[in-house]
C-alpha positions in Angstrom: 14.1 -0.3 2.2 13.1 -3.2 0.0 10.6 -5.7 0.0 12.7 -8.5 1.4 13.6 -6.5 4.1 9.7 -6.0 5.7 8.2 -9.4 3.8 6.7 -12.4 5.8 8.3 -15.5 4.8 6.0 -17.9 6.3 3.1 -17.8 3.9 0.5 -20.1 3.6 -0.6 -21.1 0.5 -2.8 -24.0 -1.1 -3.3 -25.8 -3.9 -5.6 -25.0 -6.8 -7.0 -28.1 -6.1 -8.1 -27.5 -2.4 -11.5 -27.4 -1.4 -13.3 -24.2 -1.0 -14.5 -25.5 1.8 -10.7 -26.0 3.1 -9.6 -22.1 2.1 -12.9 -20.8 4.0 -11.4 -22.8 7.3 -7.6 -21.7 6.9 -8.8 -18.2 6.8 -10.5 -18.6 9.9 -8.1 -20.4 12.0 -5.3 -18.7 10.8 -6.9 -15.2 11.1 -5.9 -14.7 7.5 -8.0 -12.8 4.8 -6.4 -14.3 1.4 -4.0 -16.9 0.2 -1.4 -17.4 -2.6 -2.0 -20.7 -4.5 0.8 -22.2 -5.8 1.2 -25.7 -8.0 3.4 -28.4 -7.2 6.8 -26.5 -8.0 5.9 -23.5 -5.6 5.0 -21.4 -8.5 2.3 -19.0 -8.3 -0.5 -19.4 -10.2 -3.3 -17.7 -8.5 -4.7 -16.1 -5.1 -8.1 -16.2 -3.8 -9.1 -14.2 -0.5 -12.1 -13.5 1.2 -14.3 -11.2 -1.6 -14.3 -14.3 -3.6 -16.0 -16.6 -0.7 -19.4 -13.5 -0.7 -21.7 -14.5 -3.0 -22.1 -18.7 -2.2 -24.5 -21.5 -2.6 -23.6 -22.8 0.8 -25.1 -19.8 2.8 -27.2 -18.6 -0.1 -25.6 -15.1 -0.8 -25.6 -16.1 -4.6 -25.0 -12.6 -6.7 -28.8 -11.5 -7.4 -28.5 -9.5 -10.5 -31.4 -7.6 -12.2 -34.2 -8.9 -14.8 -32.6 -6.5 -17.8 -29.1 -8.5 -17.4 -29.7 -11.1 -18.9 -31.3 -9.8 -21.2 -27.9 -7.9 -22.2 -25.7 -10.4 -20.8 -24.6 -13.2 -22.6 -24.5 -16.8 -21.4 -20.7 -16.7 -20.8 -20.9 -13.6 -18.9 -23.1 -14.7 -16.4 -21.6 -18.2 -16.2 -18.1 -16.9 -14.8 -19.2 -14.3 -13.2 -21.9 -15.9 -11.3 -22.6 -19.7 -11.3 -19.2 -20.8 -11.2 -18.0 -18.2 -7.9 -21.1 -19.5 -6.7 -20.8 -23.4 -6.5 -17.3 -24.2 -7.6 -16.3 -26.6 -5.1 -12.6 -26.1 -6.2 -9.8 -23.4 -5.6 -8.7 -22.8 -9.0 -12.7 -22.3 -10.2 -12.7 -18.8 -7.8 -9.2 -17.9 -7.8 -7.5 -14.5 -9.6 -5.4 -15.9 -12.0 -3.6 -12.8 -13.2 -1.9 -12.0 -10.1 0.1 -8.6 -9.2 3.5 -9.9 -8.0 6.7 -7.6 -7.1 10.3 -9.0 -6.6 12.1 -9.2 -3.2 14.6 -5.6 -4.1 11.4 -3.9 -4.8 11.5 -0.4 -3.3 9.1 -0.3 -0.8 7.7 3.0 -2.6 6.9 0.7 -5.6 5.4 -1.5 -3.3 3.1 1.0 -1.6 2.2 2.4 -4.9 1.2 -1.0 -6.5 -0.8 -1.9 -3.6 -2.6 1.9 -3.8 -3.1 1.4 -7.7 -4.8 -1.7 -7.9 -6.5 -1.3 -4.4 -5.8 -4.5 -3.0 -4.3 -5.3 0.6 -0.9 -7.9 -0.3 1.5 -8.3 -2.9 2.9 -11.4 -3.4 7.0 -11.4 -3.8 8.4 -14.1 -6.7 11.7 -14.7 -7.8 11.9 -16.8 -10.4 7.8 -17.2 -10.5 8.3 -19.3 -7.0 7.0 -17.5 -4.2 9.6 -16.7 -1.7 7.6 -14.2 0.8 4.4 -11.2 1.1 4.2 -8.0 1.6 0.8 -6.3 3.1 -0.1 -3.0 4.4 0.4 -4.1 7.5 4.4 -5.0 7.0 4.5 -1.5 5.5 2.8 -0.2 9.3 5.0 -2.4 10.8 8.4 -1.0 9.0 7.1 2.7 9.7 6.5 2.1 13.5 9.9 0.7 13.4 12.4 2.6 11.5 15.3 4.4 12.9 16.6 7.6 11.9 17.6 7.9 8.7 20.8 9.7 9.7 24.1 8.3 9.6 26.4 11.1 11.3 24.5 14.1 12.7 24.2 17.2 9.9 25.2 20.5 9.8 22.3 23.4 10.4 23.4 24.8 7.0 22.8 21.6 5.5 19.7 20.9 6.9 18.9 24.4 5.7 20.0 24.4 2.6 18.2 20.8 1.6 14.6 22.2 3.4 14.7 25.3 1.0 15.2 22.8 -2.1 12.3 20.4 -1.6 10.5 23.4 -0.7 11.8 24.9 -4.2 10.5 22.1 -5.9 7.3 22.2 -5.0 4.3 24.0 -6.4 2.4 25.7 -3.0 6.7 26.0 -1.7 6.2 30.1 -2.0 10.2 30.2 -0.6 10.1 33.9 -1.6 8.5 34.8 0.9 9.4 32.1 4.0 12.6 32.6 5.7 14.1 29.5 7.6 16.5 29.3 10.4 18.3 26.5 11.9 20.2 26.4 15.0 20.9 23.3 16.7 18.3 21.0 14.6 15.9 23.6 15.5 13.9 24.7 12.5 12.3 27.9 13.4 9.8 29.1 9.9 8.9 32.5 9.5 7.2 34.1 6.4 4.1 35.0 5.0 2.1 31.9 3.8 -1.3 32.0 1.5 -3.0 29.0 3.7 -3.4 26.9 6.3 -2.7 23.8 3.8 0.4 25.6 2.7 1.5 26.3 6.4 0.9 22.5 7.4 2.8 21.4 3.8 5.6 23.4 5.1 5.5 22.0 8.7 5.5 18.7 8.0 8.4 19.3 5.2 10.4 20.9 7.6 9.7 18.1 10.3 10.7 15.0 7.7 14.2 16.4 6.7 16.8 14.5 8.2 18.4 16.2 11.2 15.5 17.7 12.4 14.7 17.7 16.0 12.1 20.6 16.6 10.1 22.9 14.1 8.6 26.2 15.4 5.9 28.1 13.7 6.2 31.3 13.6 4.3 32.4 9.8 1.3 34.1 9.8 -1.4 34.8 6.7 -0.2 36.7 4.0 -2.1 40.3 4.0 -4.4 41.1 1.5 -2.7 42.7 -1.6 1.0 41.7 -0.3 
């Protein structure tokens, strides 16, 4: 899947010119935690969500910062970092400018893995710089609770053999040498020596994402000492 296929089109954005006043209301009536701001030709040229509405004037949550700061921060430092979050009346005064954007035939992998990198919660989707849609962790919940079955026509037990043994190949912990599998019917039955309990549930859950899959039985036990 890609990102146009999970994305919410209906995004609401504002203007780098909107009060911050304005943003804190649309976040609450809309139930909404950031926005996208966009200029007059739909471009994106910012976002601001709730982190940057913390430390304000209005409700006197200004950033408190220790005595020895200033005394190694400059005056530039601790105007944009401070003052100006604190009592900017306007939008583009708070807003991240250099915003993480992804395209709408963005794999969905990519998507998840920018989101994990830069630890934020929505990725905004552009296509030529306009803004066309978003993608949150929530769409990416929403797409696993409902995806089908990745199988097109129903698969062979050899194949679903075969293609378990490989990704277990491949990986590090997949000790295949000594872990037999059988298949009969989708049925995964494992049996084997395995050196952990974290190796046994690796294996499980391997077994139980391979496409044609229906049931996985357990029958491995600990390896013995000196095996």
């Amino acid at each position: 899947m890609i990102a146009r296929d999970v994305m919410t089109l209906a995004v609401f954005t504002v203007k780098p010119t909107t009060s911050v006043k304005d943003v804190a209301r649309l976040f609450i009536e809309q139930r909404i935690s950031a926005v996208p701001v966009v200029d007059d030709q739909g471009k994106i040229v910012g976002i601001v969500s709730e982190g940057d509405l913390v430390h304000r004037s209005e409700i006197s949550t200004e950033r408190r910062h220790p005595w020895w700061l200033d005394l190694m921060a400059g005056d530039e430092f601790l105007a944009a970092e401070e003052y100006i979050k604190a009592y900017a009346k306007r939008v583009a005064d708070i807003m991240t400018r250099n915003v993480i954007t992804a395209k709408p035939d963005t794999p969905l992998h990519e998507i998840a893995e920018t989101l994990e990198k830069y630890s934020i919660k929505r990725l905004p989707i552009v296509r030529d710089g306009k803004l066309v849609g978003i993608v949150s962790r929530a769409n990416l919940v929403q797409a696993i609770a409902t995806s089908g079955s990745k199988l097109d026509v129903p698969l062979s037990d050899t194949t679903v053999r075969e293609k378990l043994l490989t990704d277990l190949n491949k990986q590090k912990w997949g000790h295949t040498a000594l872990l037999n599998v059988t298949v009969n019917g989708g049925v995964v039955d494992l049996w084997g020596f395995i050196e952990s309990d974290t190796e046994r549930k690796a294996i499980r859950v391997a077994a139980e994402a391979t496409p044609g899959v229906r049931v996985v039985n357990d029958h491995m036990t600990a390896r013995p000492y000196g095996y």
